[in-house]
ZAMARGU-4260 file (C-alpha; in steps of 0.2 Angstrom, whole numbers, plus 5000, padded with zeros to 4 digits):
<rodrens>
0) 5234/5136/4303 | 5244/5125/4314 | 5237/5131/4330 | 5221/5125/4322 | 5228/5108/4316
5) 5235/5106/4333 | 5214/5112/4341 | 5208/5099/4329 | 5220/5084/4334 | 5216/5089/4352
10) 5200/5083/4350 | 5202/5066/4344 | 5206/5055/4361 | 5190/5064/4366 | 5179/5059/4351
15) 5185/5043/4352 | 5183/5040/4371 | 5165/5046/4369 | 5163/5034/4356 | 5171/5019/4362
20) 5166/5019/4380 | 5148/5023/4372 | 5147/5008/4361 | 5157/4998/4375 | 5142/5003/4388
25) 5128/4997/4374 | 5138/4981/4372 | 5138/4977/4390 | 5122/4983/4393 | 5111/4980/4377
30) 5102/4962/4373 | 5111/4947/4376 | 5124/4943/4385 | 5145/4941/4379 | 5146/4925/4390
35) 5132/4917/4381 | 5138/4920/4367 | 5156/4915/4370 | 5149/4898/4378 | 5139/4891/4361
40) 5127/4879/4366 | 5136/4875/4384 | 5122/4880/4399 | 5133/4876/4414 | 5133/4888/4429
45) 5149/4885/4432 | 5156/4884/4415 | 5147/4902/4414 | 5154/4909/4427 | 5172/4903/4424
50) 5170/4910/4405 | 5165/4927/4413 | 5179/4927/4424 | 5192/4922/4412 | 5184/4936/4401
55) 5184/4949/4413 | 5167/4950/4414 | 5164/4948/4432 | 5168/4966/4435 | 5159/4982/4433
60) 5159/4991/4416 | 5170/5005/4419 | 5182/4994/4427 | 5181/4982/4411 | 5181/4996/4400
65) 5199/5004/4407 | 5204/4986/4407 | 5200/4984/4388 | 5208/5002/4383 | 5223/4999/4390
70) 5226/4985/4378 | 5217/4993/4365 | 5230/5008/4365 | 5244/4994/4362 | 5233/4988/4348
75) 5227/4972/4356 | 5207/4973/4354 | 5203/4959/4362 | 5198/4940/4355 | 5184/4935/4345
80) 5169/4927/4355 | 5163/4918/4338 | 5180/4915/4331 | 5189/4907/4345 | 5206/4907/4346
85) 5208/4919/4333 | 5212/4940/4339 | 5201/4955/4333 | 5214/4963/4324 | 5218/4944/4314
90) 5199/4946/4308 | 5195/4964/4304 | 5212/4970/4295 | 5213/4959/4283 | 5194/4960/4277
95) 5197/4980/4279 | 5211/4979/4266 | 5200/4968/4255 | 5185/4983/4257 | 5198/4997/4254
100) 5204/4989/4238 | 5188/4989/4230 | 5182/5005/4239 | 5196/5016/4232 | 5193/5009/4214
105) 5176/5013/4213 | 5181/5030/4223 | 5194/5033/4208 | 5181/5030/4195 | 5168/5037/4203
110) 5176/5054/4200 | 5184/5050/4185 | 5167/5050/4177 | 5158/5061/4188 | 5168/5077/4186
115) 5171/5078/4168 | 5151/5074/4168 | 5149/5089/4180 | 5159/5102/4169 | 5151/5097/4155
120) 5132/5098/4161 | 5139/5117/4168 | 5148/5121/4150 | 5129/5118/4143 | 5118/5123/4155
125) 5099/5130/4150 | 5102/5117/4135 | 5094/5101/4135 | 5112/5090/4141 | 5113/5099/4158
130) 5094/5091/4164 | 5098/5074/4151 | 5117/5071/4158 | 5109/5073/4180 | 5093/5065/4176
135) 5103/5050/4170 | 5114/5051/4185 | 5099/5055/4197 | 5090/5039/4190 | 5106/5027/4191
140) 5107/5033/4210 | 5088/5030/4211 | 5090/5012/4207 | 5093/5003/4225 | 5108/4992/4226
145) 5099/4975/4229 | 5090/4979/4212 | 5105/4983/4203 | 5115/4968/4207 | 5104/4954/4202
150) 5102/4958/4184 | 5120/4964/4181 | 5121/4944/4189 | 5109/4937/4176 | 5114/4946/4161
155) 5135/4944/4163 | 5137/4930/4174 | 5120/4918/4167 | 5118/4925/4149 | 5132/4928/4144
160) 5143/4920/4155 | 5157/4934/4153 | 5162/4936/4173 | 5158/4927/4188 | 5146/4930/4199
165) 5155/4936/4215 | 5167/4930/4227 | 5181/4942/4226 | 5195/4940/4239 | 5204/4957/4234
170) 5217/4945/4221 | 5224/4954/4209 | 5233/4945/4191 | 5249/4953/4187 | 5251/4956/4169
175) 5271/4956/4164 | 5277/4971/4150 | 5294/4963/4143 | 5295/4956/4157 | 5302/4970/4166
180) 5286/4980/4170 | 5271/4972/4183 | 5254/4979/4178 | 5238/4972/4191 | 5224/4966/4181
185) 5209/4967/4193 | 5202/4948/4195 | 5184/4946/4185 | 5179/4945/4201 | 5178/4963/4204
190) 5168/4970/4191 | 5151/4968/4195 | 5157/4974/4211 | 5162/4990/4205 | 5148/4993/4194
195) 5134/4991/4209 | 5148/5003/4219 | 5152/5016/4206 | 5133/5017/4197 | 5123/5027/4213
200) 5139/5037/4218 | 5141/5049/4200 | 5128/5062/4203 | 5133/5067/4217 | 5150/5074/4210
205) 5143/5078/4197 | 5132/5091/4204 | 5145/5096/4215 | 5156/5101/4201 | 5142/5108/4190
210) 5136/5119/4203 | 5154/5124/4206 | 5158/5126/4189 | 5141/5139/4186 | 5148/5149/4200
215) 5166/5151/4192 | 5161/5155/4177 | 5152/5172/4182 | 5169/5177/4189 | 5180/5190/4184
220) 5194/5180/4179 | 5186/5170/4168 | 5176/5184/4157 | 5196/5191/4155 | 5201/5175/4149
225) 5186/5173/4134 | 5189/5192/4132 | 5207/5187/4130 | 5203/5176/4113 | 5206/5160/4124
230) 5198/5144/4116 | 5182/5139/4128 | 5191/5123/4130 | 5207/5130/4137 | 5193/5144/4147
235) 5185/5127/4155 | 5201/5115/4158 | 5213/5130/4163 | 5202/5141/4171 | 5186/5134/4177
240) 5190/5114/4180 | 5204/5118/4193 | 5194/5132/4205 | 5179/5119/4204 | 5188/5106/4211
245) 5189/5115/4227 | 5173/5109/4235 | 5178/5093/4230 | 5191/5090/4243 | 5180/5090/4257
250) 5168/5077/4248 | 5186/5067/4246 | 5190/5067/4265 | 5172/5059/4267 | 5174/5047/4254
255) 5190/5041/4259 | 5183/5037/4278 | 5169/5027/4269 | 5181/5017/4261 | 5187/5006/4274
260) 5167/5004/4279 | 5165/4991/4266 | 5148/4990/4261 | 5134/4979/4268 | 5125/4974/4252
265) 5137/4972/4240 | 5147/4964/4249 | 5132/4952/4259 | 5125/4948/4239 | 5140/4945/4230
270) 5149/4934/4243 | 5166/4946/4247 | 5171/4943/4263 | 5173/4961/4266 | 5173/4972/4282
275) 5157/4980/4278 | 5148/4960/4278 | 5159/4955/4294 | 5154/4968/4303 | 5136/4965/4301
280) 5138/4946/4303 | 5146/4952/4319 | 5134/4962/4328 | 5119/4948/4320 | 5133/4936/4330
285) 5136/4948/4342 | 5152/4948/4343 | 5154/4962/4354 | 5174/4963/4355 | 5173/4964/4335
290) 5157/4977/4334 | 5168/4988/4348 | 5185/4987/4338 | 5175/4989/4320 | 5168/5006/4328
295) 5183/5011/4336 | 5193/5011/4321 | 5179/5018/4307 | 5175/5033/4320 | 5196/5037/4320
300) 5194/5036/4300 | 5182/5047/4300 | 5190/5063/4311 | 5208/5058/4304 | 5202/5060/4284
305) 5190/5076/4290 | 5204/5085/4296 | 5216/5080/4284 | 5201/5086/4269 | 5201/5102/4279
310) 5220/5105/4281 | 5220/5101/4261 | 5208/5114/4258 | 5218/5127/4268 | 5234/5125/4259
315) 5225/5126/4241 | 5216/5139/4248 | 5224/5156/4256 | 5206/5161/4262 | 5204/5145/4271
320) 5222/5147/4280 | 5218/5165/4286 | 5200/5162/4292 | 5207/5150/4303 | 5224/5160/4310
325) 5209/5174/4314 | 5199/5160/4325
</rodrens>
């Protein structure tokens, strides 16, 4: 296993080159040009020219791209074009903790409701609540994101005028117990936030689980156990809950890159100034040293959380370990 670990971490200055000398190439090459952008409104040759030196841009793409991974290793990602004055690091991180915040809610709900509802459509399956519990789920994550959030807007924040509409800055109220313990309060900022998240995202645990769960059941260890005399409660929660949990730490790793994503629509509708929205205002603006960092740092996320999901899954897993020792 830790010659595989070892393979797998290998890989990742590679992945990463490929990707960032890709996206730096599209940049440089694709419509519009930094300078111009960097400029505002200013049309001056010479102003121009002396921004494209001062930038580094004069030279040719390879010799700009070493130029910017050299900083980039030290964690310098460049300065904003738009933003001026302002670092890429100052911008992105702080909006990435904001969209982590309410990613890793959602995520933590998400499977909260959408495992027990998986073992439960598995427990009943060929009855009517298997098909009624997923085609609710299938029809919540049928429902498009800009179609949930307008009326979740006009009945709670219009109607009834229970939350606020959007705006969320990832605040947290701290509610005090004798004074001694600090419990966060999520800001009534965030709800409506979380439900547009958490609403599409069910069904798929769910069917993972159920699915899971159908396979577990027509094991040997589990006819022992019901011919044992076990309760079918303590058969499900003892038995069959934790061996169908097993697929879902591959589906974690996954989710847990997303999280620092952000997302676009939410984020866009309900005014967060996420990093899902800033990245998108970015490449609209293109901010090209922003779009390049953003990238950079999703596509490390993404490698980092797959092989962690996958070293997870080996240690719970013995067959896992010795499959890969064979390799």
């Amino acid at each position: 296993m830790g010659a595989y670990v070892v393979r797998r971490l290998l890989w990742l200055p590679v992945v990463l080159f490929l990707v960032s000398f890709g996206t730096f190439t599209l940049a440089r090459f694709g419509p519009g040009d930094p300078v111009s952008v960097a400029a505002g409104q200013v049309r001056d040759p010479k102003v121009l020219e002396q921004i494209r030196k001062d930038r580094g841009l004069d030279a040719n793409v390879v010799v700009q791209y070493v130029r910017w991974l050299e900083k980039a290793v030290q964690g310098d990602f460049g300065e904003s074009y738009l933003q001026k004055g302002f670092s890429v690091s100052e911008l992105i991180f702080p909006r990435m903790w904001i969209s982590a915040q309410l990613g890793l809610i959602a995520l933590v709900i998400v499977f909260a409701v959408g495992v027990p509802m998986g073992l439960l459509a598995a427990r009943f399956a060929g009855s009517w609540i298997d098909p009624a519990i997923i085609g609710t789920l299938l029809f919540l994550q049928a429902i498009p994101v800009l179609v949930i959030i307008p009326p979740l807007i006009w009945l709670f924040g219009v109607q009834l005028d229970w939350l606020p509409v959007g705006g969320w800055d990832g605040v947290f109220d701290i509610w005090w117990i004798a004074g001694v313990i600090a419990v966060p309060i999520p800001d009534p900022h965030l709800y409506i936030p979380l439900v547009a998240f958490t609403l599409p995202g069910f069904v798929s645990v769910a069917r993972l689980v159920r699915v899971s769960a159908l396979e577990v059941n027509l094991e040997d260890f589990v006819r022992t156990a019901r011919a044992k005399g076990l309760s079918e409660s303590a058969v499900q929660f003892r038995h069959v809950l934790p061996n169908s949990l097993l697929p879902l730490i591959t589906v974690v790793g996954f989710a847990l890159a997303g999280v620092i994503e952000g997302a676009l629509f939410v984020e866009t509708l309900l005014g967060i100034n996420g990093i899902g929205r800033f990245t998108f205002e970015a490449v609209v603006s293109r901010d090209y040293d922003v779009i390049l960092a953003t990238t950079v740092i999703f596509a490390a996320a993404f490698v980092l959380m797959n092989l962690l999901a996958e070293i997870a899954y080996g240690f719970v897993d013995p067959r896992v370990r010795l499959g890969a020792s064979r390799g």
